[in-house]
C-alpha positions as CSV (number, residue, x, y, z in Angstrom):
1,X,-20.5,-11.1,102.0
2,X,-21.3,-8.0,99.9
3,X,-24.6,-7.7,97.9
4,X,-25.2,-8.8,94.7
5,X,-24.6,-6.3,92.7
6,X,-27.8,-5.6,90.0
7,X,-26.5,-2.6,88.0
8,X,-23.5,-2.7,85.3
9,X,-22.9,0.5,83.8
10,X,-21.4,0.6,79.9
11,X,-19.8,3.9,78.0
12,X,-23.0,5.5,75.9
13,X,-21.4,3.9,72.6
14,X,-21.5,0.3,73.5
15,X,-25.1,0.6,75.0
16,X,-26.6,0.2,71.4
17,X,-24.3,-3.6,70.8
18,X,-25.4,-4.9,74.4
19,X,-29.0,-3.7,73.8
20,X,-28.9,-5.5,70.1
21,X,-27.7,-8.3,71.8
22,X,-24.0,-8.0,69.6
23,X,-22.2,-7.4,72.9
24,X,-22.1,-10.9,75.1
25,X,-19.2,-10.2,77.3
26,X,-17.3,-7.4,79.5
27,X,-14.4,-7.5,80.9
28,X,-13.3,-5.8,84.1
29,X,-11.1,-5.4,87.0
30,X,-11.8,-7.4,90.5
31,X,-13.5,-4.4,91.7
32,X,-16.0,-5.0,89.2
33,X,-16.0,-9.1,89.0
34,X,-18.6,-9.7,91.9
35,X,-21.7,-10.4,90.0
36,X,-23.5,-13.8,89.9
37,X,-24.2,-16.2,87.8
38,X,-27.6,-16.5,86.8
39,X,-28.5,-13.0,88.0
40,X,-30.3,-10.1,86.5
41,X,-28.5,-7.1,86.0
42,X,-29.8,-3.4,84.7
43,X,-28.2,-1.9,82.2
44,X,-27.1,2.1,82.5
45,X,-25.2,4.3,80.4
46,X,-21.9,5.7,82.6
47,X,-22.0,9.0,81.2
48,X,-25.7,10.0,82.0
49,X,-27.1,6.7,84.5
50,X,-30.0,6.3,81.8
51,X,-31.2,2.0,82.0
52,X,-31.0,0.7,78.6
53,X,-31.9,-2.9,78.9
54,X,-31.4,-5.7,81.1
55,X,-28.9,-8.2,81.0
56,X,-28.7,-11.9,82.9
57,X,-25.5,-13.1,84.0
58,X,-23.9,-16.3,82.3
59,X,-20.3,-16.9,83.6
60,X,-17.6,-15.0,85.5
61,X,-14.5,-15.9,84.8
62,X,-10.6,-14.7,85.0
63,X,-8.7,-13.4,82.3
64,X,-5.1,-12.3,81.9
65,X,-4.9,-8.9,79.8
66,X,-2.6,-11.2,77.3
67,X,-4.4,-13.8,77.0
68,X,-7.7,-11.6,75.7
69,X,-7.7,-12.5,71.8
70,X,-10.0,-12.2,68.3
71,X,-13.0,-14.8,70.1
72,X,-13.2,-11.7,73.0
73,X,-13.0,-8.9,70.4
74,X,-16.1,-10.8,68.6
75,X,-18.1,-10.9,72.0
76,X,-17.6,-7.4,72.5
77,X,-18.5,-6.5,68.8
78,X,-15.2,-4.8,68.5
79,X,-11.5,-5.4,66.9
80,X,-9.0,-6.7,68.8
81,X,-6.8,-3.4,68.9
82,X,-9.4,-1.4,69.5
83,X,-10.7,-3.2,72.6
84,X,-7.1,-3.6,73.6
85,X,-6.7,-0.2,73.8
86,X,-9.7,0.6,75.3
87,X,-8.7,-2.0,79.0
88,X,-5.7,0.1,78.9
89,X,-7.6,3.4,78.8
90,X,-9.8,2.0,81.8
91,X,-7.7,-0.3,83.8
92,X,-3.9,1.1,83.1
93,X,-1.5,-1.7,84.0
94,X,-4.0,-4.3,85.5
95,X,-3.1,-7.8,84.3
96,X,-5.4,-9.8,86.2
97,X,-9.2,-8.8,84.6
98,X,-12.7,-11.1,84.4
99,X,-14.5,-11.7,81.5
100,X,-18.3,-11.5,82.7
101,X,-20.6,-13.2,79.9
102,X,-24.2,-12.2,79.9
103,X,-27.3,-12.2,78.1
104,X,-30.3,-10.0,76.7
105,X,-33.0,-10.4,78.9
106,X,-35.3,-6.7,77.9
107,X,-34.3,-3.9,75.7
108,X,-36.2,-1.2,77.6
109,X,-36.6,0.8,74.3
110,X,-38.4,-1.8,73.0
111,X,-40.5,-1.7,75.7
112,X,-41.7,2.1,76.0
């Protein structure tokens, strides 16, 4: 059984809405659906691997690309056509993606 994974890295741009708590879900490819409920998770930017905040996980759960709608778009604090596009940039022609909810627990730039 593989290890539970306690890093999730986000592009620089969406750091700011998950460390203000506007960004309550992700949504990924199996590679990336492995993380457990009720787990804490650290935070990095991709581009630079700089922890922004920590994160506890609520649900896991599968999503069709389709089936993502205007209630996802408001978890991820964007619109619908932009986050739309934004799967396709990252998972080109991948259907079968998870929606991993999550929680603020620390906003490490409140803390310093």
């Amino acid at each position: 059984m593989p290890a539970v994974p306690d890093k999730i890295t986000f592009f620089e741009f969406l750091t700011p809405l998950v460390c203000s708590g506007k960004k309550t879900i992700t949504i990924r490819d199996k590679s990336e659906s492995h993380y457990v409920v009720g787990s804490q998770v650290e935070v990095f930017t991709l581009e630079t691997d700089q922890k922004v905040c920590d994160i506890e996980i609520e649900s896991v759960e599968p999503i069709l690309f389709d089936d993502i709608n205007e209630f996802h778009a408001q978890q991820e604090s964007l619109d619908l056509p932009r986050l739309k596009q934004l799967i396709k940039e990252i998972y080109p022609d991948i259907n079968e993606l998870f929606v991993i909810t999550y929680k603020l627990i620390a906003n490490n730039k409140s803390l310093s």
